[in-house]
Biopython code that builds the backbone (N, CA, C, O; Angstrom):
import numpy as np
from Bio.PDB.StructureBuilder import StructureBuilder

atoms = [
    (1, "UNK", "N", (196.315, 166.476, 197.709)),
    (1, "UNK", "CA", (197.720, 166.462, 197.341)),
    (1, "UNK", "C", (198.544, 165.660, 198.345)),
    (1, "UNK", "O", (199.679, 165.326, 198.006)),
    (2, "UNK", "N", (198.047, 165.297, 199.635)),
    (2, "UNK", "CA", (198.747, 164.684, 200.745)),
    (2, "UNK", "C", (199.282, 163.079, 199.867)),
    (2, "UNK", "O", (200.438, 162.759, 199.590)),
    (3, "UNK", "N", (198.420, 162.552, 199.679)),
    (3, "UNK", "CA", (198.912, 161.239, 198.762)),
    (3, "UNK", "C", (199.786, 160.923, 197.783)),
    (3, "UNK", "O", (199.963, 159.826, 197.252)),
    (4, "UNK", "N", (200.541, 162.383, 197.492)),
    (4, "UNK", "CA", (201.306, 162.578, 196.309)),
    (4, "UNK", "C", (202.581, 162.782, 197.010)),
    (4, "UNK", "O", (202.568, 163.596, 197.934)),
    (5, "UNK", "N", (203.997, 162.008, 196.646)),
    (5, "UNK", "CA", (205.588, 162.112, 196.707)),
    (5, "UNK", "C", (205.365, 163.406, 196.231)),
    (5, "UNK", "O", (204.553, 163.730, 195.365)),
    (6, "UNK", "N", (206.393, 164.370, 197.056)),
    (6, "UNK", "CA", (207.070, 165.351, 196.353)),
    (6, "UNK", "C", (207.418, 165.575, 194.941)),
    (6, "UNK", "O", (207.256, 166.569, 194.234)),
    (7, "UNK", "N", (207.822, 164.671, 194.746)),
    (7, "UNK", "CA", (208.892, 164.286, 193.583)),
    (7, "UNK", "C", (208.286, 163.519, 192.591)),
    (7, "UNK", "O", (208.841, 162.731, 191.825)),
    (8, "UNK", "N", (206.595, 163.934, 192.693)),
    (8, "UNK", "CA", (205.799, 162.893, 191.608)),
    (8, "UNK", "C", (205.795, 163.162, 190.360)),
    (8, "UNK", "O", (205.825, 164.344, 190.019)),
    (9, "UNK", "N", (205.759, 162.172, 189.431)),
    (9, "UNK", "CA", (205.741, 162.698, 187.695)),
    (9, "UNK", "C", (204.119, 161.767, 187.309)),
    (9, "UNK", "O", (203.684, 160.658, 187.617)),
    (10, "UNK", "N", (203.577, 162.988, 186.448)),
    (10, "UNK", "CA", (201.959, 162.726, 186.074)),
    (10, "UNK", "C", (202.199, 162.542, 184.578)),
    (10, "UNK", "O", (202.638, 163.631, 184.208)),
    (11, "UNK", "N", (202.153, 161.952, 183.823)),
    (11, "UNK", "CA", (202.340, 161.756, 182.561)),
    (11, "UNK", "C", (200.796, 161.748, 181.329)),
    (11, "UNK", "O", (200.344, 160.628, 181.090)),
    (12, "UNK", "N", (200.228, 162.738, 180.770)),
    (12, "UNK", "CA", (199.217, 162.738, 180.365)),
    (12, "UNK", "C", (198.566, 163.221, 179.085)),
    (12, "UNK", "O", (198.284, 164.403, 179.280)),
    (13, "UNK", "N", (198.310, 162.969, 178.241)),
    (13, "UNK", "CA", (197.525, 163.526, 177.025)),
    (13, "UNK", "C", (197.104, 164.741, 177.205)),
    (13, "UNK", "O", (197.552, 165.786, 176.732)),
    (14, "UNK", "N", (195.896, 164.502, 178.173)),
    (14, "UNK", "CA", (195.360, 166.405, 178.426)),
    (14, "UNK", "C", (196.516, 166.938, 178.939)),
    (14, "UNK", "O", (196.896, 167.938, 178.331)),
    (15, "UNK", "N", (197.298, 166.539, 179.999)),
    (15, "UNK", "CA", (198.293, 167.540, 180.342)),
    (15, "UNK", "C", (199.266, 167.924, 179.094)),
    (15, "UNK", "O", (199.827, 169.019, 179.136)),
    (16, "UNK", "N", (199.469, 167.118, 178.062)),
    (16, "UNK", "CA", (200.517, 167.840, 177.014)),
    (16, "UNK", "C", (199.121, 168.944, 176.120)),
    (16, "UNK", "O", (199.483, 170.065, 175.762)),
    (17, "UNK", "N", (198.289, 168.704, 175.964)),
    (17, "UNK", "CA", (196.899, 169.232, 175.235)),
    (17, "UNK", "C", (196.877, 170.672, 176.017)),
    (17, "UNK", "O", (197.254, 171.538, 175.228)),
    (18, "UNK", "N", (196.622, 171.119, 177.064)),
    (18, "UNK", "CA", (196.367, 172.075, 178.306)),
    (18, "UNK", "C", (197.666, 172.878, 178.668)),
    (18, "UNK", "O", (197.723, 174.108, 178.696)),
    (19, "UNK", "N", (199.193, 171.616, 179.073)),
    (19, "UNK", "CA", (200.211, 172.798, 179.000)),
    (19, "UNK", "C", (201.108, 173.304, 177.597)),
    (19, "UNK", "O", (201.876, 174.258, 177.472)),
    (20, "UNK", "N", (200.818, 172.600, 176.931)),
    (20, "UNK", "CA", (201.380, 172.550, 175.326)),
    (20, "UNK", "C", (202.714, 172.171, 175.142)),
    (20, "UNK", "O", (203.715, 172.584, 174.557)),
    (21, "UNK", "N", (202.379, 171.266, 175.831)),
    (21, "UNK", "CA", (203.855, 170.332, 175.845)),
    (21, "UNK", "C", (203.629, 168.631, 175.826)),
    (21, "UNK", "O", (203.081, 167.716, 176.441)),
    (22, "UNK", "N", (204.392, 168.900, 174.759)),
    (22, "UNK", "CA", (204.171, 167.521, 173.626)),
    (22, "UNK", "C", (204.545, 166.271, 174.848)),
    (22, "UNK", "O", (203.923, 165.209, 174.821)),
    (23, "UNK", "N", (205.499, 166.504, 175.780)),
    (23, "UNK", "CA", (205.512, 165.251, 176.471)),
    (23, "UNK", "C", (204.691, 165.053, 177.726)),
    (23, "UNK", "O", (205.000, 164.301, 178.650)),
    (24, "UNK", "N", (203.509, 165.884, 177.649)),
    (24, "UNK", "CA", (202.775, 165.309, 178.758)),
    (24, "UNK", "C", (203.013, 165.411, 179.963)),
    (24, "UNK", "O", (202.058, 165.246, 180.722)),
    (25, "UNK", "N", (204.673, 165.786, 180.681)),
    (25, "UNK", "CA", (204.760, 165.329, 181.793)),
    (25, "UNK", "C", (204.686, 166.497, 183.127)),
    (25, "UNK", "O", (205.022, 167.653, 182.870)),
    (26, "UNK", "N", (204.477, 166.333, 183.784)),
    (26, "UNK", "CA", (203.946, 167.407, 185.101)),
    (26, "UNK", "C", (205.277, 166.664, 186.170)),
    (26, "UNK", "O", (205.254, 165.524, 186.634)),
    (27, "UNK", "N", (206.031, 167.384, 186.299)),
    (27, "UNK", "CA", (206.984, 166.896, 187.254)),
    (27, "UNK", "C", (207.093, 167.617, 188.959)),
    (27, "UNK", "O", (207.737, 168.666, 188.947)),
    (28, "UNK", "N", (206.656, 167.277, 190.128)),
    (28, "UNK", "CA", (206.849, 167.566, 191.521)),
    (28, "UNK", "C", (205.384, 167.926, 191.657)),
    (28, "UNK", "O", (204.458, 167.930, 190.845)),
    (29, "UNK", "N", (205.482, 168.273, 193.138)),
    (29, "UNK", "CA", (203.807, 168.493, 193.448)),
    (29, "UNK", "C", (203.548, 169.890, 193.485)),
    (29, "UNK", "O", (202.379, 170.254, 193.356)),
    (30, "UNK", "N", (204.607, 170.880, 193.669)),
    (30, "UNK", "CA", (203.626, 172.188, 193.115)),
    (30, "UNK", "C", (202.918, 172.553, 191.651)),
    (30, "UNK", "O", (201.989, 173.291, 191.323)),
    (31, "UNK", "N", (204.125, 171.371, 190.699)),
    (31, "UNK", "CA", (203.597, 171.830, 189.601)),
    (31, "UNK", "C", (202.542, 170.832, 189.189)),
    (31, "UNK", "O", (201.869, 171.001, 188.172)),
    (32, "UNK", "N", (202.402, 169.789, 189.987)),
    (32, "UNK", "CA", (200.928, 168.680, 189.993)),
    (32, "UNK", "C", (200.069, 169.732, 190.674)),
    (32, "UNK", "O", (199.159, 169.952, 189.874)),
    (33, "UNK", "N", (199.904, 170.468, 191.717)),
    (33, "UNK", "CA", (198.726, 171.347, 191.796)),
    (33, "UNK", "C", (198.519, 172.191, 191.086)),
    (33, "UNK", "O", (197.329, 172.465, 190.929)),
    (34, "UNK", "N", (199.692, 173.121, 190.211)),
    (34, "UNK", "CA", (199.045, 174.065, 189.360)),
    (34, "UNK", "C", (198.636, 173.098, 187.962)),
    (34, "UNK", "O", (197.928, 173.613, 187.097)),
    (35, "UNK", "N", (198.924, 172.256, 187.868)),
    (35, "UNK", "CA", (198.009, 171.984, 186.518)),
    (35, "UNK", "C", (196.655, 171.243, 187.450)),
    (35, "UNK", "O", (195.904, 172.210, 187.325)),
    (36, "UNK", "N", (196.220, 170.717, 187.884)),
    (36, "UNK", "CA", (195.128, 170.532, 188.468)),
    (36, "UNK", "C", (194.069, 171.767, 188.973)),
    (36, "UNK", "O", (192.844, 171.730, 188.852)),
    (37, "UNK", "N", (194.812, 172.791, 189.528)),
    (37, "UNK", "CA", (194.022, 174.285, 189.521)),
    (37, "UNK", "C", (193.454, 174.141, 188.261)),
    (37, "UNK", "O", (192.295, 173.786, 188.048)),
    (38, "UNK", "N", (194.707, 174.562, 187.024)),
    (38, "UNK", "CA", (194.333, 174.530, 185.556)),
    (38, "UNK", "C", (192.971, 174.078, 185.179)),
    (38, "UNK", "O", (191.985, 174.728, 184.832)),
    (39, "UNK", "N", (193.179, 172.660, 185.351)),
    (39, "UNK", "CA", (192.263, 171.668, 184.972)),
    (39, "UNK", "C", (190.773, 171.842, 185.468)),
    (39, "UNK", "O", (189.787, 171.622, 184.766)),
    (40, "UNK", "N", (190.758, 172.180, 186.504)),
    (40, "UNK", "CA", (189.429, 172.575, 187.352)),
    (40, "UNK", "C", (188.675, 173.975, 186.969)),
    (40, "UNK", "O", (187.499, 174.295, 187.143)),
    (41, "UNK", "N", (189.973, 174.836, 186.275)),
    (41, "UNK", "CA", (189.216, 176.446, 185.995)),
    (41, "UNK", "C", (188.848, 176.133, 184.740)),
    (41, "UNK", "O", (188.426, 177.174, 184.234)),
    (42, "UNK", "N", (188.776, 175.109, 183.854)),
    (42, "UNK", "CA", (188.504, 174.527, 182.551)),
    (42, "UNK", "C", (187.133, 174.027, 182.590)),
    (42, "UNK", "O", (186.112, 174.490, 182.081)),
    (43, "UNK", "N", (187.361, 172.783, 183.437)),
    (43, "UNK", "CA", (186.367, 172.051, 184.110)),
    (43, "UNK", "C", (185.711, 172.363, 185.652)),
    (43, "UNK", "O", (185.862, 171.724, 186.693)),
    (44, "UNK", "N", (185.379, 172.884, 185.541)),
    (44, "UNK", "CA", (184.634, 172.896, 187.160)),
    (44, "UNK", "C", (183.725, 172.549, 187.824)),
    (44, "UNK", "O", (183.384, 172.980, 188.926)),
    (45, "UNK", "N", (183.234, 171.683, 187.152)),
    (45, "UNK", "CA", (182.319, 170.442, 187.999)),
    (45, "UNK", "C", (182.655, 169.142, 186.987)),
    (45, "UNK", "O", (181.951, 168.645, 186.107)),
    (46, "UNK", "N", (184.284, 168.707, 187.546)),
    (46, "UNK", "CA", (184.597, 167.560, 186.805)),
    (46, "UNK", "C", (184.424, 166.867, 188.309)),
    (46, "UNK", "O", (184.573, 167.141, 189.500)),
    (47, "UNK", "N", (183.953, 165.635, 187.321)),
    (47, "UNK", "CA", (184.159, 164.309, 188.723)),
    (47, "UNK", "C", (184.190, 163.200, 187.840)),
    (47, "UNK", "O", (183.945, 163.155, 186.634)),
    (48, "UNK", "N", (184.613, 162.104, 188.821)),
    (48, "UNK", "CA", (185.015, 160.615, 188.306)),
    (48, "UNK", "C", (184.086, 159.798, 188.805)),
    (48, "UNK", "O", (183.304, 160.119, 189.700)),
    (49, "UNK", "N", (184.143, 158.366, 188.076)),
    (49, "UNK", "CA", (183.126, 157.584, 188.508)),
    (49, "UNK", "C", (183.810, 156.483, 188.252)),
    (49, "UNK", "O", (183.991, 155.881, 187.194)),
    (50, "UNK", "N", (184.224, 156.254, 189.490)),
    (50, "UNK", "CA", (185.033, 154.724, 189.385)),
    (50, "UNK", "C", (184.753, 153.578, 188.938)),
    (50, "UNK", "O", (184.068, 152.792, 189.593)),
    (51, "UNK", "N", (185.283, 153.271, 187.641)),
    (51, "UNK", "CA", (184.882, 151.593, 187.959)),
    (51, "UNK", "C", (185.415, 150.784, 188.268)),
    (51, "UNK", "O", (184.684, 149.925, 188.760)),
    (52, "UNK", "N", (186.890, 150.428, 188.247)),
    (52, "UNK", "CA", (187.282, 149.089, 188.464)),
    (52, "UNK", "C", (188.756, 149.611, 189.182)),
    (52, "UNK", "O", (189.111, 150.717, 188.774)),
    (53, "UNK", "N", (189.687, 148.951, 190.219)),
    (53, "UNK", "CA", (190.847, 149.102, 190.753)),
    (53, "UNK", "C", (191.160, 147.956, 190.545)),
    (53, "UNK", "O", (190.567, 147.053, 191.136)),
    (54, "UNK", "N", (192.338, 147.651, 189.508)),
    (54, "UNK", "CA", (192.811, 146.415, 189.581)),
    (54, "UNK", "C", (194.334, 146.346, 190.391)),
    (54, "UNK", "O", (194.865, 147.442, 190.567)),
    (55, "UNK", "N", (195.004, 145.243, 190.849)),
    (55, "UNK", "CA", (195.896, 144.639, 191.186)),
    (55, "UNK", "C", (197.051, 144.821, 190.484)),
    (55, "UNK", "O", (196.915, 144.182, 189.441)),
    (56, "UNK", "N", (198.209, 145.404, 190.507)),
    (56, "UNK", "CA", (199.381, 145.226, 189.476)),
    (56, "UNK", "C", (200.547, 144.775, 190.435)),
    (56, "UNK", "O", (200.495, 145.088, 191.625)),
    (57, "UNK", "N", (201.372, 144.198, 190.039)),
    (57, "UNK", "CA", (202.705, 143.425, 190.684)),
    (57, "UNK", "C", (203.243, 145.009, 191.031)),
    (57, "UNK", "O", (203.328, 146.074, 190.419)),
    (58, "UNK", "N", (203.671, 144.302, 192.917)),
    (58, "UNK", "CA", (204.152, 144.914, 193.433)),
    (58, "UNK", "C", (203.519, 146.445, 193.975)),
    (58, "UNK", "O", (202.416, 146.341, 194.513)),
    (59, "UNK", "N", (203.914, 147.420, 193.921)),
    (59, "UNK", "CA", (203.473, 148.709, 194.518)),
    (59, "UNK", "C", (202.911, 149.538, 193.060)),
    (59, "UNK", "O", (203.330, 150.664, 192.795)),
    (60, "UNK", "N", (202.113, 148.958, 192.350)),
    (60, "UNK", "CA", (201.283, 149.147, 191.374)),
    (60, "UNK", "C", (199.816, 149.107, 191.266)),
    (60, "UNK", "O", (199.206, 148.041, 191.347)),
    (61, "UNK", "N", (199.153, 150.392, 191.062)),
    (61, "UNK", "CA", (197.735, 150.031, 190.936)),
    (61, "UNK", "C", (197.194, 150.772, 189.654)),
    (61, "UNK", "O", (197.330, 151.980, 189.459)),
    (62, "UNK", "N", (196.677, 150.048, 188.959)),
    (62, "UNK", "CA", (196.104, 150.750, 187.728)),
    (62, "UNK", "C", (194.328, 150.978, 188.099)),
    (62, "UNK", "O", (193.423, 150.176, 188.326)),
    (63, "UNK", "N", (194.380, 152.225, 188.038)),
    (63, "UNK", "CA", (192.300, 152.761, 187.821)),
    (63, "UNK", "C", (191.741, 152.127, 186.571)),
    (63, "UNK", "O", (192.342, 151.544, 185.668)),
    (64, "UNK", "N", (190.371, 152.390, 186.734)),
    (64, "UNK", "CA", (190.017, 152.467, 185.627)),
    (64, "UNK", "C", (188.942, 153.805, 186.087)),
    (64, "UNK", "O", (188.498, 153.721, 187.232)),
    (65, "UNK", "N", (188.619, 154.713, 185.469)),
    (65, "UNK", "CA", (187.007, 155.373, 186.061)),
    (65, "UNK", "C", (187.024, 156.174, 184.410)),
    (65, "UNK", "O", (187.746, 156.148, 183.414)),
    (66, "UNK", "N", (185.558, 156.971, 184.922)),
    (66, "UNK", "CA", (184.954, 157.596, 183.369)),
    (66, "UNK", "C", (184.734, 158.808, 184.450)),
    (66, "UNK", "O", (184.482, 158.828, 185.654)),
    (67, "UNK", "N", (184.928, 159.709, 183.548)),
    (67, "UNK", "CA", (185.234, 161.375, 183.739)),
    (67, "UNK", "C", (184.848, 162.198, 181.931)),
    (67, "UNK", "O", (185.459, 162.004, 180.881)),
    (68, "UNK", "N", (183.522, 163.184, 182.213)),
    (68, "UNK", "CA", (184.025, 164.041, 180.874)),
    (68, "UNK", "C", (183.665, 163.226, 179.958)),
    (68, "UNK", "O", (184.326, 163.437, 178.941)),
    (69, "UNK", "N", (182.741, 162.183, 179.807)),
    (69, "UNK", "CA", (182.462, 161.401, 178.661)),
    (69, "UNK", "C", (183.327, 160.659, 178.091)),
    (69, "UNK", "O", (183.204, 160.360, 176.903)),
    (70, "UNK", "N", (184.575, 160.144, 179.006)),
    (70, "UNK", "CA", (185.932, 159.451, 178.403)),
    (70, "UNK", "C", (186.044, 158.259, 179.427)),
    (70, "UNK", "O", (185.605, 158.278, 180.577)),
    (71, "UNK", "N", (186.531, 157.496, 178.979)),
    (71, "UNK", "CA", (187.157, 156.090, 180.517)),
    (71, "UNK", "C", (188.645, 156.591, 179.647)),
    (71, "UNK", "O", (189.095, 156.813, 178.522)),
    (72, "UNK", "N", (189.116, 156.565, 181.644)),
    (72, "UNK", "CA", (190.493, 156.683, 181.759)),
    (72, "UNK", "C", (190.773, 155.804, 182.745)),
    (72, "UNK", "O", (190.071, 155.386, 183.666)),
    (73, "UNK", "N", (192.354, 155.480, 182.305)),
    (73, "UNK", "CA", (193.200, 154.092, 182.589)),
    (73, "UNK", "C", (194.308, 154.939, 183.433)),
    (73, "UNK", "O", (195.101, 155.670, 182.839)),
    (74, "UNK", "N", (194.316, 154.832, 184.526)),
    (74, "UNK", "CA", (195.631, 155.511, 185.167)),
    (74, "UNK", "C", (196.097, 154.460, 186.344)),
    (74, "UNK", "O", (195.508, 153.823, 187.217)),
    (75, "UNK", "N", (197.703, 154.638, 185.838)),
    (75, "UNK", "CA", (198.357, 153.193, 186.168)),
    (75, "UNK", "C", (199.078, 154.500, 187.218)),
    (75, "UNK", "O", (199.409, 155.657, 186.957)),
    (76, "UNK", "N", (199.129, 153.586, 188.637)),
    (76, "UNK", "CA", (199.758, 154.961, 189.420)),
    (76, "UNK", "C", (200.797, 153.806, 190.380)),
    (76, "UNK", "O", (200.239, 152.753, 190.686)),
    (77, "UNK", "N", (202.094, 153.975, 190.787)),
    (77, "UNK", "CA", (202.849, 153.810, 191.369)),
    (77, "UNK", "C", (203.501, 154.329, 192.612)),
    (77, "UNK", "O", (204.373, 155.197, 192.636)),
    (78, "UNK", "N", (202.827, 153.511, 193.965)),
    (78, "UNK", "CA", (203.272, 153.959, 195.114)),
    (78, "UNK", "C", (205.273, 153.754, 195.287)),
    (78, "UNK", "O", (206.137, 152.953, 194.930)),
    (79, "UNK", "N", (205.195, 154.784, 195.901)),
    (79, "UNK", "CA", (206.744, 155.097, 196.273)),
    (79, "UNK", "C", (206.786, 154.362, 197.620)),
    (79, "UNK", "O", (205.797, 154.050, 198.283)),
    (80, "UNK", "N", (208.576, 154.038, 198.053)),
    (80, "UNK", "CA", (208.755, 153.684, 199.512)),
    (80, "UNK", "C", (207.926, 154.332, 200.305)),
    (80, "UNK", "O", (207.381, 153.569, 201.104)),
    (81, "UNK", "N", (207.482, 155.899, 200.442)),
    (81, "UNK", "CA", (206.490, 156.121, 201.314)),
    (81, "UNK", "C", (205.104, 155.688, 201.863)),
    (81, "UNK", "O", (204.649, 155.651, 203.006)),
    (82, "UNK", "N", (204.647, 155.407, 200.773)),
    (82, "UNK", "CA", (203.424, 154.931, 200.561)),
    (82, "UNK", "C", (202.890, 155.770, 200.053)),
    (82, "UNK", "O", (201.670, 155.662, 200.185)),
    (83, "UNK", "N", (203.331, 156.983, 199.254)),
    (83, "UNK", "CA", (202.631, 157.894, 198.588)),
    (83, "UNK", "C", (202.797, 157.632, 196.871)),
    (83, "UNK", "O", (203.590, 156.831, 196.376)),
    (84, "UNK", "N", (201.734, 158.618, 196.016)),
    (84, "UNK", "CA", (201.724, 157.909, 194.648)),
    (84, "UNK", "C", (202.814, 158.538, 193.726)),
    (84, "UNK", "O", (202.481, 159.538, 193.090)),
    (85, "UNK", "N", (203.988, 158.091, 193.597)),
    (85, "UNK", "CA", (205.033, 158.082, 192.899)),
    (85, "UNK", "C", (205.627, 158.640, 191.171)),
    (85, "UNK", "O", (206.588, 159.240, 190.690)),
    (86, "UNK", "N", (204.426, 158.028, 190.737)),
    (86, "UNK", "CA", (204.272, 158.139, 189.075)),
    (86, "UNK", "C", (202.317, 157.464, 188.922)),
    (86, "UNK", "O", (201.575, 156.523, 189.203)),
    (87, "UNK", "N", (202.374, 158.693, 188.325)),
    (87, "UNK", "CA", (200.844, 158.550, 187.002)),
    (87, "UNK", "C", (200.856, 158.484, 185.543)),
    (87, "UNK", "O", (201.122, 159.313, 184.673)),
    (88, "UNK", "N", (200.531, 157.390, 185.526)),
    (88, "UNK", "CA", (200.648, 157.593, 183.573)),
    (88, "UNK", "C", (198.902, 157.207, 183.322)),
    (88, "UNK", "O", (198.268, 156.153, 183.361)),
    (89, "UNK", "N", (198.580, 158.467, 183.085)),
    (89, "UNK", "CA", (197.185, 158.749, 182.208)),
    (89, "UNK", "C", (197.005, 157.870, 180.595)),
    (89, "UNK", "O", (197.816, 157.990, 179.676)),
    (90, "UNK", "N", (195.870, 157.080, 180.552)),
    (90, "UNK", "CA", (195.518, 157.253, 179.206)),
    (90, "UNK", "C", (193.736, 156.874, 178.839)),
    (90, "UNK", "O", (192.859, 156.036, 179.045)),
    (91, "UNK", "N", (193.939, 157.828, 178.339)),
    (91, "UNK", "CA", (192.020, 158.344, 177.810)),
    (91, "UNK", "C", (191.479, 157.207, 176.276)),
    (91, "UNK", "O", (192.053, 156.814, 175.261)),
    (92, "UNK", "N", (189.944, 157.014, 176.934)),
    (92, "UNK", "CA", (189.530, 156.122, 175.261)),
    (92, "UNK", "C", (189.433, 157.772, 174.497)),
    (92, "UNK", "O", (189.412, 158.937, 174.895)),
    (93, "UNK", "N", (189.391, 157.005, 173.100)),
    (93, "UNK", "CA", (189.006, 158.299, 172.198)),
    (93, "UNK", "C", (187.299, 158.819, 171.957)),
    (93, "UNK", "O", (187.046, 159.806, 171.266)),
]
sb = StructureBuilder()
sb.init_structure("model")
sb.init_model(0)
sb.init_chain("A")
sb.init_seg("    ")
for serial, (resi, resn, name, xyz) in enumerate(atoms, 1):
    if name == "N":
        sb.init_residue(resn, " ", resi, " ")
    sb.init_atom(name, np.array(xyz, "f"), 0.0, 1.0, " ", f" {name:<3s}", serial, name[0])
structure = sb.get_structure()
């Protein structure tokens, strides 16, 4: 959680799927750790397998990795701190 702004917003499919809220969004970092608890008492031997970190203009980095039989695209945005600002999740089908 150290890498995460206070004030981070996670924007996600499973997270609207899991908290039942249609917009997906997880706003600050206590409530980015309790849905990640969530996520882990669901899944509990989830892991990622990175494949690719690309380059985006400016304080932008989009993932790519496969998790759970899915590749996910998460475009994450460092803040003035240098911590990650905004996540916007999106899963293949």
């Amino acid at each position: 959680m150290a890498h995460y702004e206070d004030d981070v917003v996670l924007i996600s499919p499973v997270a609207a799927r899991m908290l039942g809220d249609p917009s997906g969004k997880v706003t600050g970092k206590a409530a980015l750790r309790s849905y990640f608890k969530r996520a882990l008492a669901v899944y509990p031997n989830l892991s990622f397998q990175l494949v690719d970190i690309m380059l985006g203009a400016r304080e932008r980095r989009p993932l790519l990795h496969e998790s759970e039989g899915s590749k996910t695209g998460e475009y994450m945005e460092i803040g003035p701190t240098g911590k990650v600002s905004r996540v916007v999740a999106n899963y293949s089908g």
